[in-house]
TORZA-368804 format. One record per atom (N, C-alpha, C, CB): atom name; chain; x, y, z negated; residue number from 1. Coordinates in pm, 1 decimal, padded with zeros to 6 digits, always signed. Glycine has a CB too. Layout:
N
   atomo   cadena          u          v          w   num
      CA        A          X          Y          Z   NUM
...
***
This chain:
58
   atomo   cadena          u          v          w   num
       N        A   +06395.4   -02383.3   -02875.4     1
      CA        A   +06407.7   -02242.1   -02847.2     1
       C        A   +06270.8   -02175.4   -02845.1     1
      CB        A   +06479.5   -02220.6   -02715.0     1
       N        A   +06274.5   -02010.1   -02880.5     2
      CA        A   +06144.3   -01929.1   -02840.3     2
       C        A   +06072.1   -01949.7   -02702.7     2
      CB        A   +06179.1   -01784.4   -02842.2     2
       N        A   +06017.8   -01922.4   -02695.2     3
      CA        A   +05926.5   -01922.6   -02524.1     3
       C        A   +05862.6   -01791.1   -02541.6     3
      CB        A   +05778.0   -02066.7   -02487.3     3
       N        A   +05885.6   -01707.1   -02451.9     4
      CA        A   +05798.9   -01586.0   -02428.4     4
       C        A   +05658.5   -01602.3   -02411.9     4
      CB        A   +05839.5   -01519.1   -02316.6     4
       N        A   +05583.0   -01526.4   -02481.0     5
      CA        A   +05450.8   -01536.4   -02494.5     5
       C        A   +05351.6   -01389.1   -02413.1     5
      CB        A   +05436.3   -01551.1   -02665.5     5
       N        A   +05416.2   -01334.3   -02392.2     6
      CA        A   +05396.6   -01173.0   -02341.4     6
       C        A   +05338.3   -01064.0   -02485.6     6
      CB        A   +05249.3   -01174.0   -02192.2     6
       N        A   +05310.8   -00972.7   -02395.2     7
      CA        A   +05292.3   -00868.1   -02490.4     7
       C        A   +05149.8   -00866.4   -02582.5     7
      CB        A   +05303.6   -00740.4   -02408.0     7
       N        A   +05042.3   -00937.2   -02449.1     8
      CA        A   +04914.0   -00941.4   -02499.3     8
       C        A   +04856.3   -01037.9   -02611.8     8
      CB        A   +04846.8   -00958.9   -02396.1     8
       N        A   +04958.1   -01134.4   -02601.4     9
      CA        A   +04943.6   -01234.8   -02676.8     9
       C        A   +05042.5   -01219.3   -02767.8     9
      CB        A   +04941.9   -01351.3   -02613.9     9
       N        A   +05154.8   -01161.3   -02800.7    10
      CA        A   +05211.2   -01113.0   -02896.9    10
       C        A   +05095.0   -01036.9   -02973.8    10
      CB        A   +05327.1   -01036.3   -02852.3    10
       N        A   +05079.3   -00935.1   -02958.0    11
      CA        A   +04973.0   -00834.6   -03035.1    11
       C        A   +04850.5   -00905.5   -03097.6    11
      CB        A   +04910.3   -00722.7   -02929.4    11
       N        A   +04796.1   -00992.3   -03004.8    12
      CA        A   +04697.6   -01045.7   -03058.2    12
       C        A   +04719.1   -01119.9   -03204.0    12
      CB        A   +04652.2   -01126.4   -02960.4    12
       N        A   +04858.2   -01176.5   -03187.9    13
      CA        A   +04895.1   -01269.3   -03305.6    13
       C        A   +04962.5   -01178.1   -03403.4    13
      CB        A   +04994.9   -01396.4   -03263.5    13
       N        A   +05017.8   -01105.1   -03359.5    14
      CA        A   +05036.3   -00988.0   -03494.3    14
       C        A   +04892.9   -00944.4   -03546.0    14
      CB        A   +05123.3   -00826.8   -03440.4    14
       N        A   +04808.8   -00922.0   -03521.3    15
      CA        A   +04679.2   -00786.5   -03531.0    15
       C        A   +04588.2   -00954.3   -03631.7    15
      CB        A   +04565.7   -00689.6   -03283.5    15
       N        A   +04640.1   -01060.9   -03636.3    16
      CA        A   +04533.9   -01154.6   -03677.0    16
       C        A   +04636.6   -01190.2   -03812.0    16
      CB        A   +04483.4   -01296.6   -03549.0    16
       N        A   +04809.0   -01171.4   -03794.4    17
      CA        A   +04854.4   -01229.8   -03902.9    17
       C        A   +04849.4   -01111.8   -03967.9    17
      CB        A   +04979.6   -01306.5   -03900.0    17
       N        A   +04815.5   -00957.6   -03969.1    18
      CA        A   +04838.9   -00890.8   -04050.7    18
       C        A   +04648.9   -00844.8   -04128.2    18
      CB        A   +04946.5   -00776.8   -03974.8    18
       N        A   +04533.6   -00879.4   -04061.0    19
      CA        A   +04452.7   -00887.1   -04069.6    19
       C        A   +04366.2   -00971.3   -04194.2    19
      CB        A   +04454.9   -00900.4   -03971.4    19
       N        A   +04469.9   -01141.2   -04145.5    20
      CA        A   +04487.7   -01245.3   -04254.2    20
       C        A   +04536.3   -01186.1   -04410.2    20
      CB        A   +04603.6   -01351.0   -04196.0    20
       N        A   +04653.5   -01103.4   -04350.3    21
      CA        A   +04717.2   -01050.0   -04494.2    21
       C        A   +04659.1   -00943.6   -04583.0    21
      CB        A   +04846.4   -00995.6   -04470.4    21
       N        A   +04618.9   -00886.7   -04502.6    22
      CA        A   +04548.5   -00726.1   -04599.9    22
       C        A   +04441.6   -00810.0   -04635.7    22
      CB        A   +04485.3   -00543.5   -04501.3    22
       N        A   +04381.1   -00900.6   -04598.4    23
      CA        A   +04164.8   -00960.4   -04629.5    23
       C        A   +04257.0   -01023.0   -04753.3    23
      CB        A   +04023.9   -01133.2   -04469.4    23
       N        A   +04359.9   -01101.6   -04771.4    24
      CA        A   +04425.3   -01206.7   -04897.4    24
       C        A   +04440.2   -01055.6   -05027.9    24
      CB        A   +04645.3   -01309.1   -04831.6    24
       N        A   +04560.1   -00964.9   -04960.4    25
      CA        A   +04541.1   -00903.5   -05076.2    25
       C        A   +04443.7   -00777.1   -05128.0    25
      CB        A   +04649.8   -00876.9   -05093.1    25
       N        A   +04364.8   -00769.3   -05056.5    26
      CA        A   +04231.0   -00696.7   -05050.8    26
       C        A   +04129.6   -00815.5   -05221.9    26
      CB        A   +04141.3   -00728.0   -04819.4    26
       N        A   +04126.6   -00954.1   -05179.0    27
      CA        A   +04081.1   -01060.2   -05249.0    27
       C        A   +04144.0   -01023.0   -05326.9    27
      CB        A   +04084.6   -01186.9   -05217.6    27
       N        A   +04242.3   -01058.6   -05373.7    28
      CA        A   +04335.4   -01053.1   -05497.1    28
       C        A   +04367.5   -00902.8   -05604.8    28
      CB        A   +04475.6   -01095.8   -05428.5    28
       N        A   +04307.5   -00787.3   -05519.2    29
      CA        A   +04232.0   -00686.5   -05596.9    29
       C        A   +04146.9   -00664.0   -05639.0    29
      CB        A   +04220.6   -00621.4   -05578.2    29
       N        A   +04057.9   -00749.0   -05586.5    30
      CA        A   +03910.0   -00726.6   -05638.1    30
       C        A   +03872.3   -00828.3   -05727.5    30
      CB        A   +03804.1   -00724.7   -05526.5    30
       N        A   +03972.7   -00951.1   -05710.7    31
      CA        A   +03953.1   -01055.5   -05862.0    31
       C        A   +03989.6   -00963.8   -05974.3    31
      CB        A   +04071.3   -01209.4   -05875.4    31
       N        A   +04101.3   -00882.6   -05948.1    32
      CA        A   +04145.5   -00875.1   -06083.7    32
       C        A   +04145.5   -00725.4   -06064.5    32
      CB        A   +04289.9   -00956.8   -06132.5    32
       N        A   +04059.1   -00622.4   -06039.6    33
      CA        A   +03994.7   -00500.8   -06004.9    33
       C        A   +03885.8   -00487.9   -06109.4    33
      CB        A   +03940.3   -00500.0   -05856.4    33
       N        A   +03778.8   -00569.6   -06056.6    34
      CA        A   +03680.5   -00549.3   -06112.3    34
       C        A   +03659.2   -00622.4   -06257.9    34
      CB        A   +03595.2   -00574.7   -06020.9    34
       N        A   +03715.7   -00681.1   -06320.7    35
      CA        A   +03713.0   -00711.6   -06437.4    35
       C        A   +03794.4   -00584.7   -06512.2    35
      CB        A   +03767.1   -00854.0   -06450.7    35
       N        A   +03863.6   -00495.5   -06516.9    36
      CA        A   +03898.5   -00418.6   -06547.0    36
       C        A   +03823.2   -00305.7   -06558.1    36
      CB        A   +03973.9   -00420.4   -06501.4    36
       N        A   +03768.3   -00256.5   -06436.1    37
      CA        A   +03698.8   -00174.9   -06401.9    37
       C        A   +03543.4   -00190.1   -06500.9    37
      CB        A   +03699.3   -00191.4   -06248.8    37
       N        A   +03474.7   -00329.0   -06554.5    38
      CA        A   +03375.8   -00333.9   -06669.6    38
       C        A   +03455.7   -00344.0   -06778.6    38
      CB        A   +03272.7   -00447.6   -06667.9    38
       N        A   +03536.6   -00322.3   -06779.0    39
      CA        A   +03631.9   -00335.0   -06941.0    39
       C        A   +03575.4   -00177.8   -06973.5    39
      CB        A   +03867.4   -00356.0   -06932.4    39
       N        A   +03672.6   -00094.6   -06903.9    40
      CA        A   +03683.5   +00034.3   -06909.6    40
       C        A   +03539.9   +00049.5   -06901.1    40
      CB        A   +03774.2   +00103.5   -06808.6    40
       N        A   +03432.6   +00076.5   -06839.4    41
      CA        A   +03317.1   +00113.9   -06833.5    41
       C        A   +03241.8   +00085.1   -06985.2    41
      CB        A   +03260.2   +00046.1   -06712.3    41
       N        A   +03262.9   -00075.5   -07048.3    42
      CA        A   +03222.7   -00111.6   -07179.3    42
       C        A   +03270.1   -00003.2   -07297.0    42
      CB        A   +03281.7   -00254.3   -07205.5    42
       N        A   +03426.7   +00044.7   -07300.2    43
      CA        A   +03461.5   +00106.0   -07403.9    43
       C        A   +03409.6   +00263.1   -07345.0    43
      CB        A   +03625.3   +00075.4   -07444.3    43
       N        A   +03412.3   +00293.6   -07217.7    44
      CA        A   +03314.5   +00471.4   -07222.7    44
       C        A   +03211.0   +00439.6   -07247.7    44
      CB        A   +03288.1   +00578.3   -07086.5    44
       N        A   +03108.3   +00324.3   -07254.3    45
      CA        A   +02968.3   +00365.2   -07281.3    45
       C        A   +02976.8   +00372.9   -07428.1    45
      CB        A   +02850.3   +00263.1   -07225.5    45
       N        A   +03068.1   +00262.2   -07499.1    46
      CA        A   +03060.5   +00276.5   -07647.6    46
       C        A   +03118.4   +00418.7   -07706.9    46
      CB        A   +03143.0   +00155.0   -07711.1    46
       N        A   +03168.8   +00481.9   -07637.6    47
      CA        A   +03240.4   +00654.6   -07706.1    47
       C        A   +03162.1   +00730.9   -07709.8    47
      CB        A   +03350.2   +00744.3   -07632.3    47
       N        A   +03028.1   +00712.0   -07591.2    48
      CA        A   +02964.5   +00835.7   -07540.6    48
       C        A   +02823.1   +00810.6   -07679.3    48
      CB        A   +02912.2   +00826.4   -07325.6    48
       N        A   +02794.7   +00692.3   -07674.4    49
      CA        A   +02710.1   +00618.9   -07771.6    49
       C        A   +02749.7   +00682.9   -07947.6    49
      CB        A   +02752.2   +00433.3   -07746.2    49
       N        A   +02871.9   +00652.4   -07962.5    50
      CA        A   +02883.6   +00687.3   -08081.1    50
       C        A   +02899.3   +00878.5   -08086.8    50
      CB        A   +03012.7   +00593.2   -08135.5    50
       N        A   +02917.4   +00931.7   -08026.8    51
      CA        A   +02932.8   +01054.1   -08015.5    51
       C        A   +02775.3   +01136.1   -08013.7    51
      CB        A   +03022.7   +01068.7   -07890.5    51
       N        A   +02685.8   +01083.5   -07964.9    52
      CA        A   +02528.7   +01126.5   -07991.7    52
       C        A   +02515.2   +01060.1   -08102.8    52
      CB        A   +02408.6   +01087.2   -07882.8    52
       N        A   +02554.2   +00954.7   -08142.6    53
      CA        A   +02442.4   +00928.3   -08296.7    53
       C        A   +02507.2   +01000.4   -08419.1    53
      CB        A   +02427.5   +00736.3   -08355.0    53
       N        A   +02610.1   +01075.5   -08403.7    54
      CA        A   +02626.2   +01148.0   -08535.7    54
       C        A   +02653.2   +01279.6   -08519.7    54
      CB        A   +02728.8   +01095.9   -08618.4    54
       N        A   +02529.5   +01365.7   -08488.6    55
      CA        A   +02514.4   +01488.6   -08447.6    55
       C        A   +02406.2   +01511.5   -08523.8    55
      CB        A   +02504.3   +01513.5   -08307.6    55
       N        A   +02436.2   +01642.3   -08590.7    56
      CA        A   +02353.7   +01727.1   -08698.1    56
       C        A   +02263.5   +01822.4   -08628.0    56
      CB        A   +02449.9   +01813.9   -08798.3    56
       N        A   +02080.4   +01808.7   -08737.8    57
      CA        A   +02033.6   +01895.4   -08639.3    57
       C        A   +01985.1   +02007.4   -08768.4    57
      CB        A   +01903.8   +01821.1   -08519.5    57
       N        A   +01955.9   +02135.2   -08750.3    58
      CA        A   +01930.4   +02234.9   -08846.7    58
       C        A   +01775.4   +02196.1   -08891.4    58
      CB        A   +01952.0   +02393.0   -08781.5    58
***
């Protein structure tokens, strides 16, 4: 059976299992965040690049 644990020690163990959970999927955005995030950055530098080198001057 359960055993009462009280309130203080309830909270504590909620506030650490949900703590555990957001830091896991916090990780698991930023593995696969930031590889995306230099994808996209690679193809704007190449647009902005090609867009100055073929500009006409009088």
């Amino acid at each position: 059976m359960l055993n009462y644990i009280g309130p203080g020690m309830d909270g504590g163990a909620l506030s650490v299992i949900i703590g555990i959970l957001i830091s896991f999927f916090m990780a698991l955005f930023a593995i696969v965040w930031y590889p995306i995030k230099r994808l996209i950055k690679k193809f704007k530098g190449k647009s902005n690049t090609d867009n100055t080198t073929h500009t006409t001057t009088k």
